[in-house]
ZATORDO-351281 format. One record per residue (C-alpha): x, y, z. Coordinates in steps of 0.05 Angstrom, whole numbers, padded with zeros to 5 digits, always signed. Layout:
XYZ;...
***
This chain:
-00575+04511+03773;-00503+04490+03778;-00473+04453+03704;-00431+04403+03724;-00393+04378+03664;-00360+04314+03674;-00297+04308+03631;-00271+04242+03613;-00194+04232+03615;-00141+04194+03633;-00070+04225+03658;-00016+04189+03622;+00056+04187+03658;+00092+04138+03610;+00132+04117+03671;+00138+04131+03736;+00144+04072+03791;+00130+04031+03721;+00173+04028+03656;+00148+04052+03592;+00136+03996+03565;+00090+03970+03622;+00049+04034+03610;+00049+04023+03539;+00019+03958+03540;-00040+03992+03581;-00037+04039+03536;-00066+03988+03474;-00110+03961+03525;-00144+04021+03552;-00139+04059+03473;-00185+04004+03453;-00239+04015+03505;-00236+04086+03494;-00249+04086+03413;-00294+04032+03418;-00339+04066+03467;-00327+04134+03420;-00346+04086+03360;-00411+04055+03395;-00436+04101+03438;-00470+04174+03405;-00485+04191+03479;-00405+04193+03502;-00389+04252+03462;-00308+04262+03470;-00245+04238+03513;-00187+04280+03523;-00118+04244+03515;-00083+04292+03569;-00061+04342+03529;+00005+04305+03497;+00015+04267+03430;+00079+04226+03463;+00028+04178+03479;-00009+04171+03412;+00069+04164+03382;+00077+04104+03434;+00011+04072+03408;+00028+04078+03332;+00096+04042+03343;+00052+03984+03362;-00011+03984+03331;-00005+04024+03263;-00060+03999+03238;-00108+04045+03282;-00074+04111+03259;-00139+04119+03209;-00192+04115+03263;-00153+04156+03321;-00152+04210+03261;-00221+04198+03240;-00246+04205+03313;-00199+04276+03323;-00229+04302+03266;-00301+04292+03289;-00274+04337+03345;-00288+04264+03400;-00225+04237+03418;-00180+04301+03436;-00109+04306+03426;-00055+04355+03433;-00023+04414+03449;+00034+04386+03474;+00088+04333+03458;+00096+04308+03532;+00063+04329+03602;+00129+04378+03607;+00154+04404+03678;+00157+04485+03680;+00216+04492+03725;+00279+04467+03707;+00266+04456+03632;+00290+04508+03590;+00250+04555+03546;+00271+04529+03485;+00256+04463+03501;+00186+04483+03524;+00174+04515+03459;+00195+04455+03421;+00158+04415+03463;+00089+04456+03433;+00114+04464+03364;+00123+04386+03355;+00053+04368+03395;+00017+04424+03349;+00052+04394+03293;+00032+04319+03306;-00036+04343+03325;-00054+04376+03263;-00031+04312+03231;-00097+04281+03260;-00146+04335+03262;-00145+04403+03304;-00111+04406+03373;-00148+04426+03437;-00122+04496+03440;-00117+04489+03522;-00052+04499+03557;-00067+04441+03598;-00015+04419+03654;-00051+04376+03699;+00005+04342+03743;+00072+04400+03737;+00103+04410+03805;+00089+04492+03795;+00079+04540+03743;+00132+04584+03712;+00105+04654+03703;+00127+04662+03633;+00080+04601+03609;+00029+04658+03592;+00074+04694+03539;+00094+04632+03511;+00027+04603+03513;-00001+04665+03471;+00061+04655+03421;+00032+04594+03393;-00036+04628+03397;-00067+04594+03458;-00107+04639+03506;-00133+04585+03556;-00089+04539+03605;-00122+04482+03659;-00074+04465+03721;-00076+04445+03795;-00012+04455+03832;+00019+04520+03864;-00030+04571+03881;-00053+04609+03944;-00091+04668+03968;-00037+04705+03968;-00024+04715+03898;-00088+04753+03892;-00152+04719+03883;-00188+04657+03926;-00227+04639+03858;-00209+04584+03814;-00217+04619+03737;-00168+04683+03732;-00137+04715+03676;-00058+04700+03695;-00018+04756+03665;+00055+04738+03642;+00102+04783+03605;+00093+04839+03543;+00023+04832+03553;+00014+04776+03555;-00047+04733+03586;-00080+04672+03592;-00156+04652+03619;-00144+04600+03667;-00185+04544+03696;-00156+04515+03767;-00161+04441+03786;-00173+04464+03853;-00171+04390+03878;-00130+04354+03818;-00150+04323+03763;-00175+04260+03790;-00233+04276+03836;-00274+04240+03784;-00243+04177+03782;-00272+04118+03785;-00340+04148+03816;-00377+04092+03857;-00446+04076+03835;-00467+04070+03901;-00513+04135+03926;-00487+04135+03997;-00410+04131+03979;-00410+04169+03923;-00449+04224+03967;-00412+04228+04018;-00361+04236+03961;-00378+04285+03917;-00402+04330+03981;-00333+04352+03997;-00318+04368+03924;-00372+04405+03917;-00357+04453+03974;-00290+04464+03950;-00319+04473+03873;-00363+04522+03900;-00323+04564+03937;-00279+04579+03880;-00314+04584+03828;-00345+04648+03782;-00398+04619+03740;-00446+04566+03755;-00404+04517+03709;-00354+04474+03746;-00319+04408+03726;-00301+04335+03750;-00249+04308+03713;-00270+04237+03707;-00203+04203+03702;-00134+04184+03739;-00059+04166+03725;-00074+04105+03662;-00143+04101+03692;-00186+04055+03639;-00249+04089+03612;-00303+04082+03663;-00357+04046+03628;-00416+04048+03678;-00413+04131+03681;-00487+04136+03657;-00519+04102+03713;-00466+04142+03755;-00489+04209+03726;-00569+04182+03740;-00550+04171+03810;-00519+04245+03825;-00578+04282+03785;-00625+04241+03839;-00578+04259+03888;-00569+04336+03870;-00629+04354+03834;-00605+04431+03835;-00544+04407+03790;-00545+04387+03725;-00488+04339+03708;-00472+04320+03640;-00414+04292+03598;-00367+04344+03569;-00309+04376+03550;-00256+04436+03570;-00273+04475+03509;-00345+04477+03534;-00333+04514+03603;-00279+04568+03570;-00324+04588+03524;-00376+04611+03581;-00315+04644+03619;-00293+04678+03566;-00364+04723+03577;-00348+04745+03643;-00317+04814+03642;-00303+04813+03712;-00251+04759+03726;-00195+04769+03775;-00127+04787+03750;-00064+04758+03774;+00007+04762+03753;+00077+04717+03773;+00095+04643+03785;+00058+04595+03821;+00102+04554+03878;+00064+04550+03933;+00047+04486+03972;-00012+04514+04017;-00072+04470+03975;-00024+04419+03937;+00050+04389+03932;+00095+04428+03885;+00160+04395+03917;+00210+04463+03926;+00268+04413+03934;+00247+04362+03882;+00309+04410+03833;+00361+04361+03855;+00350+04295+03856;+00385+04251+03816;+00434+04307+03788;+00464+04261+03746;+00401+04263+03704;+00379+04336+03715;+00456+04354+03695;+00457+04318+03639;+00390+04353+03608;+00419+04414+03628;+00483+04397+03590;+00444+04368+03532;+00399+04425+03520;+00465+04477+03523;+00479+04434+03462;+00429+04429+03420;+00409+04514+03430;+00487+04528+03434;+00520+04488+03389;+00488+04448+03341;+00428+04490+03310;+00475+04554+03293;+00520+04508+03267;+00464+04483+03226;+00439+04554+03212;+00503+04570+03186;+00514+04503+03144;+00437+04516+03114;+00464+04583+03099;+00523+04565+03050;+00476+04515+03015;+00487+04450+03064;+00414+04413+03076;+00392+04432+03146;+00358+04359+03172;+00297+04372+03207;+00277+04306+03220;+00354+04295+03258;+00346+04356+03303;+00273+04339+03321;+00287+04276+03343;+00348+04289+03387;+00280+04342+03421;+00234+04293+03419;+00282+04242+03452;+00293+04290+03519;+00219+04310+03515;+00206+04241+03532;+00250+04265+03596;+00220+04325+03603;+00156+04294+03632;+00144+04318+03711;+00166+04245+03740;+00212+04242+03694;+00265+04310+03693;+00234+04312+03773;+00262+04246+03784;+00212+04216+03834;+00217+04145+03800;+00244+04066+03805;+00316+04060+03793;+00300+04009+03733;+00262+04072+03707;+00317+04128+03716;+00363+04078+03677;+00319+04088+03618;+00309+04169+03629;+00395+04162+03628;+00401+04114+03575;+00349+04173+03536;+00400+04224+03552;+00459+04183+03529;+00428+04164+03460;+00407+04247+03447;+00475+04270+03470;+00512+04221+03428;+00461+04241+03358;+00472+04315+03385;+00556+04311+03379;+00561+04270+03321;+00507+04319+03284;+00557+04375+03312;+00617+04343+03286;+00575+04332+03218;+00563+04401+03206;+00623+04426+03229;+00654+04375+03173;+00610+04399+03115;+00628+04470+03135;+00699+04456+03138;+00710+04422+03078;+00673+04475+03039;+00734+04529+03054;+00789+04535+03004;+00852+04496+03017;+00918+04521+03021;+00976+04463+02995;+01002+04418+03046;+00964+04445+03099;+00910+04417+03147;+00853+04459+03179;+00828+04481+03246;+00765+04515+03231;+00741+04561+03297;+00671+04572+03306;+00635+04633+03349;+00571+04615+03354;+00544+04685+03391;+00514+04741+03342;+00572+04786+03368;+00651+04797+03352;+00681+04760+03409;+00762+04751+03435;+00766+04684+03476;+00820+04632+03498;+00807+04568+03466;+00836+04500+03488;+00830+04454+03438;+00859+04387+03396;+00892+04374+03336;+00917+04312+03306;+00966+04308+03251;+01028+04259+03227;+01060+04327+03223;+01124+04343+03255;+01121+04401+03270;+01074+04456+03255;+01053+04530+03255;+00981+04559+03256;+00961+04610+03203;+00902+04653+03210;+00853+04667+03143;+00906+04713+03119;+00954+04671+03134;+00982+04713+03184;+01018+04665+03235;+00992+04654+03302;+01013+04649+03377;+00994+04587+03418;+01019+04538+03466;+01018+04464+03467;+01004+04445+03532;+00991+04373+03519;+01023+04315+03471;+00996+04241+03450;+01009+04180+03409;+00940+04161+03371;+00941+04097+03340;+00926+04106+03264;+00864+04052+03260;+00830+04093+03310;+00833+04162+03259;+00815+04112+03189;+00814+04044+03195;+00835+04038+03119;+00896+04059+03129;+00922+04000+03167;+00881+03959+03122;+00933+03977+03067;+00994+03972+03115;+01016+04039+03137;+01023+04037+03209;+01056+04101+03230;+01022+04146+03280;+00988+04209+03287;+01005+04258+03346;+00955+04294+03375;+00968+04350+03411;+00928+04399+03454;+00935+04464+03445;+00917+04536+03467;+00909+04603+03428;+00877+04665+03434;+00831+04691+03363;+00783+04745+03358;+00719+04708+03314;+00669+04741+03274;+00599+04739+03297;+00558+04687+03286;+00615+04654+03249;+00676+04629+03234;+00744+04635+03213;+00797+04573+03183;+00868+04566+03214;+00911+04540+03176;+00965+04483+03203;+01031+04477+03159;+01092+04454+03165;+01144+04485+03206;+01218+04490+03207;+01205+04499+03287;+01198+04446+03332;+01138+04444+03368;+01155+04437+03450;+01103+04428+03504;+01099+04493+03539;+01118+04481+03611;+01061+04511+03656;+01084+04556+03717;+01077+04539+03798;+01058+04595+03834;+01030+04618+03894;+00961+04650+03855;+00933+04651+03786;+00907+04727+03754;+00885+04761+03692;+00868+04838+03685;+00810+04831+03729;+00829+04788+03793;+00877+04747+03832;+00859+04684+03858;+00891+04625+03904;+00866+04563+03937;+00865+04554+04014;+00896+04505+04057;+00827+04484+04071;+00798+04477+04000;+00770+04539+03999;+00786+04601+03951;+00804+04671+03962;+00782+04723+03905;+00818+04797+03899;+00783+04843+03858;+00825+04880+03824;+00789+04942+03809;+00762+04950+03877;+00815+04913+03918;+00755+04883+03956;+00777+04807+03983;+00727+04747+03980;+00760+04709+04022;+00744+04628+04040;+00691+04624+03974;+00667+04561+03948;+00664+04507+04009;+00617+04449+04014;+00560+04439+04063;+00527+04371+04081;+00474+04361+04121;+00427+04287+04132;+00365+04281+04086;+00314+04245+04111;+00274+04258+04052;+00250+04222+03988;+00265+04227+03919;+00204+04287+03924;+00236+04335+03970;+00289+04341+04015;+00276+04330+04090;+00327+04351+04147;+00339+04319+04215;+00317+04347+04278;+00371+04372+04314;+00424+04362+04257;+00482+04408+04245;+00509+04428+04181;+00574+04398+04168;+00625+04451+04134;+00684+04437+04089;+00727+04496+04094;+00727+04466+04175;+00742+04395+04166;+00791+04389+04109;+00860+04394+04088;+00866+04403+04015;+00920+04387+03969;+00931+04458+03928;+00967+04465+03858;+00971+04532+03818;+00992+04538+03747;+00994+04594+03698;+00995+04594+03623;+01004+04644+03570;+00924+04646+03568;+00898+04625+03626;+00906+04597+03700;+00878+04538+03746;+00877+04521+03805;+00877+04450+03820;+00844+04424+03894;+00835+04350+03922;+00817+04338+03984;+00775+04280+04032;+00715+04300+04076;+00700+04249+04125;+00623+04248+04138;+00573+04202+04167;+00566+04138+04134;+00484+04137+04135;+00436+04165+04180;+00449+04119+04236;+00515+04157+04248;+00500+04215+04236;+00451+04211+04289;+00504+04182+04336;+00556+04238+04323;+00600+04191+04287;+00642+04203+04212;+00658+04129+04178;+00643+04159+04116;+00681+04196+04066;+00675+04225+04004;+00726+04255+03952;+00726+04326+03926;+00765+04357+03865;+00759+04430+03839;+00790+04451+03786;+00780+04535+03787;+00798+04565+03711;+00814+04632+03702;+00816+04655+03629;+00867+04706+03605;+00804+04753+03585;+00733+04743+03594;+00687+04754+03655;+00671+04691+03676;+00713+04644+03724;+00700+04574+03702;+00688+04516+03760;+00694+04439+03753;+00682+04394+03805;+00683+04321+03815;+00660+04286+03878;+00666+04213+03893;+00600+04203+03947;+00613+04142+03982;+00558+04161+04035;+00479+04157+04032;+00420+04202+04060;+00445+04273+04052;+00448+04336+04020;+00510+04369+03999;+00518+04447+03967;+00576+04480+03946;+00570+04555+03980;+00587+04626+03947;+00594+04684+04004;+00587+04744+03963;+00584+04798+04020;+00523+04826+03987;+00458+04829+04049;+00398+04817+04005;+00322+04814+04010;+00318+04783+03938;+00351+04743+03895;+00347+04750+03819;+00345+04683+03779;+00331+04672+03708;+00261+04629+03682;+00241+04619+03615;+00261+04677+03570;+00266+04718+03626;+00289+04751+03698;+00248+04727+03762;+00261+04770+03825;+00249+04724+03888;+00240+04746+03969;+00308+04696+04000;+00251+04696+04069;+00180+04676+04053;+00129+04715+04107;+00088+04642+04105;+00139+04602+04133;+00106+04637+04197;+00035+04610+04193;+00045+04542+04146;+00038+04500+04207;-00028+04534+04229;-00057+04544+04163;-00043+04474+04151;-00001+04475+04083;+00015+04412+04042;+00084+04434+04040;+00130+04477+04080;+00152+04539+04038;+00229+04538+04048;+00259+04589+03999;+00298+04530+03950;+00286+04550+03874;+00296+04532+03808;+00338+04569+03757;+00359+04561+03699;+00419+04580+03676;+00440+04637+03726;+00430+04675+03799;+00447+04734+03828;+00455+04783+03889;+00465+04842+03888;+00467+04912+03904;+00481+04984+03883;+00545+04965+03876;+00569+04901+03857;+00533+04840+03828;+00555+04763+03839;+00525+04714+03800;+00541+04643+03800;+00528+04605+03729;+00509+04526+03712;+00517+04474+03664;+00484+04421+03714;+00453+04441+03784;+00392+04483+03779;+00372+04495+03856;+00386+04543+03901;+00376+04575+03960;+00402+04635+03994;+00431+04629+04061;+00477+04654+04113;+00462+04708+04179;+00460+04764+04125;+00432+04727+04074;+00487+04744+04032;+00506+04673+04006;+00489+04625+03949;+00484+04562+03961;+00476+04515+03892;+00454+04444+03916;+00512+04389+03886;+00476+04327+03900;+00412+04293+03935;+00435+04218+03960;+00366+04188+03981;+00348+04118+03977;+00260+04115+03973;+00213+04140+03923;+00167+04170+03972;+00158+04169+04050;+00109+04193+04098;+00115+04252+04155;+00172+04289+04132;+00191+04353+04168;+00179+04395+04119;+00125+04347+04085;+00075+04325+04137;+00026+04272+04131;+00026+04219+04072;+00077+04195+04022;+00088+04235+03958;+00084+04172+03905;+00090+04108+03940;+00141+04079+03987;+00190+04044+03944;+00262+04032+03952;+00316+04065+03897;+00376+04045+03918;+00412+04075+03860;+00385+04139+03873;+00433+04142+03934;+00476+04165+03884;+00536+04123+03909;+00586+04147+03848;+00627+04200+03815;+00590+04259+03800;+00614+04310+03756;+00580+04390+03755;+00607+04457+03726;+00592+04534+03744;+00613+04592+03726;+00619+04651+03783;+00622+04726+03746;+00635+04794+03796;+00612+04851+03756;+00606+04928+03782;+00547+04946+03786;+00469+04939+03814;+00428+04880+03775;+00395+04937+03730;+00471+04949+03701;+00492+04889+03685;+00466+04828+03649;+00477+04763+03678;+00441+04726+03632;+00499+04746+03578;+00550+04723+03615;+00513+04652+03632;+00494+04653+03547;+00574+04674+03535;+00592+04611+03588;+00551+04559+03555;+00576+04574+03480;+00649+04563+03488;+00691+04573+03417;+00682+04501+03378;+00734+04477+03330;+00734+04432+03290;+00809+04395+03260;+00798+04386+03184;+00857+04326+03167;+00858+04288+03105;+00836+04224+03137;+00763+04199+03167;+00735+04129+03181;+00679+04161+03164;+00681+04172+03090;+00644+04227+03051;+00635+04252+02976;+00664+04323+02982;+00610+04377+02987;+00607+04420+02925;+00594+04477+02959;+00651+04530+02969;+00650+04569+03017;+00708+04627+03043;+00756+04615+03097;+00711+04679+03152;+00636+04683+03150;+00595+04720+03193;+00514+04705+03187;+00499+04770+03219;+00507+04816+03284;+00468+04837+03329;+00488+04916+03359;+00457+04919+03421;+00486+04859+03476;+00440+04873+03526;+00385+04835+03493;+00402+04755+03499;+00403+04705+03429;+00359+04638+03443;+00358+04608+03381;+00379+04608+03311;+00350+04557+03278;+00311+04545+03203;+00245+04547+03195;+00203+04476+03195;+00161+04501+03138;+00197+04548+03110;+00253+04569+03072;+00273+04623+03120;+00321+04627+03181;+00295+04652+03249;+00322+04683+03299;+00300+04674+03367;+00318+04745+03418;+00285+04759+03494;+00300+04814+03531;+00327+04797+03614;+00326+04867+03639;+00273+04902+03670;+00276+04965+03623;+00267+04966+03550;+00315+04946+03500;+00325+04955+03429;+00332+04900+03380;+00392+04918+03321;+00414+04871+03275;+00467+04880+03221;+00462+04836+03160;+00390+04829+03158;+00344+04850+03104;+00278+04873+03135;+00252+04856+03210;+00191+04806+03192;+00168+04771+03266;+00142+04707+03277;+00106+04674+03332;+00131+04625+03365;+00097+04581+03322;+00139+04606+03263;+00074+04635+03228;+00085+04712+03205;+00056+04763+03259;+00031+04836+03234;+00084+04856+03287;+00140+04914+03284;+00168+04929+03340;+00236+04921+03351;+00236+04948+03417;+00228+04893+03472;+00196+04905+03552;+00229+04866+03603;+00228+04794+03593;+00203+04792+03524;+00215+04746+03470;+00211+04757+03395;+00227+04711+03332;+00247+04746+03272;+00261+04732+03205;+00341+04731+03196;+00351+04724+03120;+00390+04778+03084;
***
């Protein structure tokens, strides 16, 4: 006898081709249906809410009144709630952000009554492999979800145990043919036969027990009221199944029994048995570089500034920092961060980003304040307080402001030692702008600000106060150098005629010549995936161009400056006719720091053209089979040719498996000898390319103009989403991206590009201490000293996540994983005892301070 447990649900996106608020007023409607049929009817035993409290907070705002009987029916274990915040996407959302996105839905669920402990991702376009390891961190051994898995990562059976990092596992339950085979059933015998016959041949193929499930639900699907009589009809019709109402709890607890489940291990991307959309990374990379930029931020920048403030006695505000996470969670949804929406909905997912950047840098500038006016004073003097916000001793070039009505100035260091800089920039700032009281009482006389640059060793995890006094000196902008190339110790570098770059590696004297050009090709696609057209010919920069080249030099660093137009076809029309109306307008800015490891990358492009893809391209000389890329607390290892692009056509996949990832804040080739990584604040695709396979090519931008669209190339058969027009999503506009490229000696088991992508995306902050703000305070009591260090950590190969205070607790936590693929051993200076935490934040019996590859552990930091 086969148990067929019907489980009723509905999948919630709160927007997609529809706004939020169109969904939420659904939402009332459909919330109402579901308690009162809870309420009425003993025989309808539960409904799960899909996993995420996101929606429950968009039902509250509106009807507050019904918080006591949502909480009454969770705690009678009937309506089911939680574990997560929203329906997150795995693949180009951070880890942190996936680990806040847990901690805040277990938090909200316990509010109600106890969570379903299920790791239960219905809809993600693939599954990151280290979503075991974080799973077990918050204690949850079980995860439901459909997309990205074939034969060929081990097992033809839909429950597995899927093994992830340190140990790590979870007992998984497949949707083998989504989550909505079970909506809105037909009470008719002979359609709702000829129905559930090919489910059932599918269900029973895969499966290891005799339990199997139809989720009995869809995207804001309304209860289905009549699913009695339905479940009547299949028991006539299959009288060697027994069908009955249920929930997921009720099959894991049979699994869990069998001993003999297959074991399987990695990520799951494949499109053989359902869409996970390998090219979905980049459209709209406005938005996706904007969360990528956002959630550098928060993990960079403001919660060890926090850490640090909490630690000299300033209040750390929870309820601030989880609302700037709640705010992109609400982004981090799979339509959402993937993109594949209306235009009047992608405003909103922006205007989301907008309001949590804005709360994230005036909550930076807030601490930095309270810190700052904690440190002792020095007469007539104003303050530029420097903070290094990595657990190590670091020596950096800083470029930053200062304002004062000053005439001239000098910079003294804690011990008042005086300092070198340069003053490469100088401004009038009208006074109402810096306090509007002090025009109210008459004094109109500027300030100056001026940017400057200075080299300073900082203290880990710290900070140091410079001092700005008065000087007998005048203060002269420094006049920055022409030349023909820009260096430091490590290489020389010098823009090409055609807008290309040419790298000498010092140490080696090897010469990457023509680095960094642009290819565009036409995409045919939709705001899913990317779709090239037959017989189309990559367009190359570095052939087509002639750039406009400045190099200037600095006492700490050098740029080189590049403009140039690309003339390219208009639309897809032309481009099909041969023909180049079109243009759009590139500027790179390369930066070369005096010291440090990393060459920083700007670039700007003006797209005045729709329907195609452009990349910016890295040769690196450097013939690969694999590519290294980081995921989620963690190194991923990935073939640059998949074997199944072979047999996709014959075996009939969803999806064409062209080798374009996600990453997330770093990729690499390399060899035994050298390793080239390229670094991001914004794009997260890639792709490896060229003869050899020896180049990376980031994707820049996506310019498509429809939601979804049928028979793509690489996509046959129907439209992904519906066939909708986006405009906007053409991405007719400046559009603004920045990398990092590091050459390091070395194989990928030597060096640690993660480090250098951490070291990229937590720059030196300062902060200019005057004695004026619109923005008036009562001065802090606290006093603090003028250097503070919160503690260091000995051994840099192991990468910092977070530092950040508990939310029910007292303590600070540190957050530490391990990227390379041998052990490495935690040491920490300046902290008491090592007491671990889960990820969770509850105390583990743990204490080991050695981590395996890809590992993460919390610890207690407190001294």
């Amino acid at each position: 006898m086969k148990n067929v447990h019907i489980v009723p649900h509905m999948h919630w996106d709160r927007e997609w081709y529809f706004t939020t608020e169109e969904s939420r007023i659904l939402l009332v409607n459909n919330m109402s249906e579901i308690m009162d049929m809870l309420e009425n009817n003993p025989d309808y035993p539960y409904y799960v809410l899909d996993g995420q409290t996101a929606l429950l907070e968009d039902y509250f705002a509106v009807c507050p009144e019904k918080e006591e009987q949502v909480r009454r029916l969770v705690k009678e274990g009937r309506l089911i709630v939680g574990p997560w915040y929203s329906q997150t996407d795995e693949m180009v959302v951070g880890g942190e952000s996936i680990v806040r996105n847990l901690l805040y839905g277990l938090k909200d669920s316990k509010k109600l009554g106890n969570p379903m402990m299920i790791g239960y991702l219905p809809d993600s376009f693939g599954q990151s492999a280290q979503l075991p390891q974080i799973l077990n961190g918050f204690e949850i051994e079980r995860v439901i979800f459909w997309r990205g898995v074939s034969e060929r990562h081990g097992t033809d059976r839909t429950e597995f145990y899927w093994e992830g990092s340190a140990g790590s596992k979870v007992l998984t339950q497949l949707f083998p043919l989504g989550y909505a085979i079970g909506k809105y059933l037909p009470i008719e015998k002979e359609p709702l036969k000829e129905r559930m016959d090919k489910y059932f041949g599918v269900l029973d193929r895969g499966a290891t027990t005799n339990e199997e499930i139809i989720p009995n639900g869809h995207d804001q699907m309304p209860i289905q009221k009549n699913i009695f009589q339905v479940i009547e009809n299949l028991e006539e019709l299959y009288p060697e199944r027994k069908f009955f109402l249920s929930r997921y709890e009720n099959v894991f607890d049979i699994l869990e029994k069998k001993l003999d489940l297959p074991r399987i291990k990695g990520e799951f991307i494949d499109g053989k048995y359902s869409r996970v959309h390998r090219s979905i990374f980049s459209t709209r990379m406005d938005i996706k570089a904007a969360n990528a930029r956002i959630e550098s931020k928060i993990t960079n920048i403001l919660e060890p500034l926090a850490s640090i403030a909490y630690s000299l006695g300033h209040e750390y505000h929870h309820g601030l920092i989880e609302g700037i996470w709640k705010e992109i969670m609400k982004n981090h949804a799979h339509d959402s961060i993937g993109c594949c929406c209306s235009d009047k909905v992608h405003f909103e997912i922006m205007a989301r980003f907008v309001n949590a950047e804005e709360r994230t840098d005036r909550l930076i500038e807030f601490y930095q304040r309270k810190i700052s006016e904690g440190t002792p004073d020095i007469d007539n003097t104003e303050k530029l307080v420097v903070f290094n916000l990595l657990p190590y001793k670091r020596r950096e070039t800083l470029t930053t402001s200062i304002i004062t009505k000053k005439e001239q100035f000098k910079l003294l260091d804690s011990k008042e030692n005086s300092l070198n800089f340069d003053i490469l920039k100088k401004e009038i700032i009208d006074p109402g702008l810096i306090d509007r009281q002090i025009v109210h009482y008459g004094n109109y006389d500027p300030f100056v600000k001026y940017t400057i640059s200075l080299e300073k060793e900082l203290p880990a995890m710290g900070y140091e106060v410079l001092y700005i006094e008065e000087s007998d000196s005048v203060n002269s902008i420094e006049k920055e150098i022409a030349s023909d190339f820009i260096e430091n110790d490590q290489f020389k570098l010098w823009g090409n005629p055609n807008g290309t770059i040419t790298l000498l590696d010092k140490a080696s004297n090897e010469e990457f010549s023509e680095i960094l050009y642009l290819e565009d090709v036409a995409d045919d696609g939709d705001e899913y995936d990317f779709s090239p057209l037959e017989n189309d010919q990559p367009i190359l920069s570095k052939n087509e161009v002639k750039a406009t080249v400045e190099h200037i030099q600095n006492s700490y660093s050098g740029t080189v400056k590049m403009t140039y137009e690309w003339r390219l076809p208009k639309h897809l029309e032309e481009r099909k006719n041969g023909k180049c109306s079109g243009k759009i307008k590139v500027n790179l800015e390369v930066k070369l720091p005096k010291h440090g490891d990393v060459i920083e990358l700007a670039l700007q492009v003006d797209n005045r053209c729709r329907d195609h893809r452009t990349r910016l391209i890295f040769p690196t000389s450097i013939e690969s089979q694999f590519s290294f890329a980081d995921n989620q607390f963690g190194t991923i290892r990935r073939a640059v040719n998949d074997q199944a692009m072979d047999v996709w056509e014959k075996e009939e996949w969803d999806e064409r498996p062209d080798t374009i990832f996600p990453f997330l804040t770093n990729v690499s080739l390399s060899n035994e000898q050298r390793t080239v990584s390229v670094l991001t604040n914004s794009s997260r695709e890639y792709e490896i390319v060229g003869e050899k396979s020896d180049c990376i090519a980031i994707t820049l931008f996506r310019s498509i103009g429809v939601l979804g669209k049928e028979n793509l190339v690489r996509r046959p058969g129907r439209p992904s989403g519906i066939k909708l027009a986006t405009p906007d999503s053409q991405m007719l506009r400046d559009i603004r991206l920045e990398f990092g490229l590091v050459v390091s000696e070395g194989s990928i088991d030597q060096v640690i590009p993660a480090k250098h992508a951490k070291e990229f995306l937590t720059p030196f902050v300062a902060y200019n201490q005057m004695g004026y703000n619109a923005m008036k305070l009562n001065k802090a009591e606290i006093v603090s000293s003028n250097r503070f260090s919160l503690f260091t950590q000995k051994n840099e190969q192991i990468v910092l996540s977070a530092v950040k205070k508990a939310e029910n607790d007292e303590k600070l936590l540190g957050r530490f994983f391990n990227p390379s693929q041998k052990n490495e051993s935690l040491q920490l200076d300046g902290v008491k005892s090592f007491k671990f935490y889960n990820l969770n934040e509850e105390p583990t019996n743990s204490d080991k301070k050695e981590l395996t590859a890809n590992e993460v552990v919390t610890i207690d930091l407190n001294k």
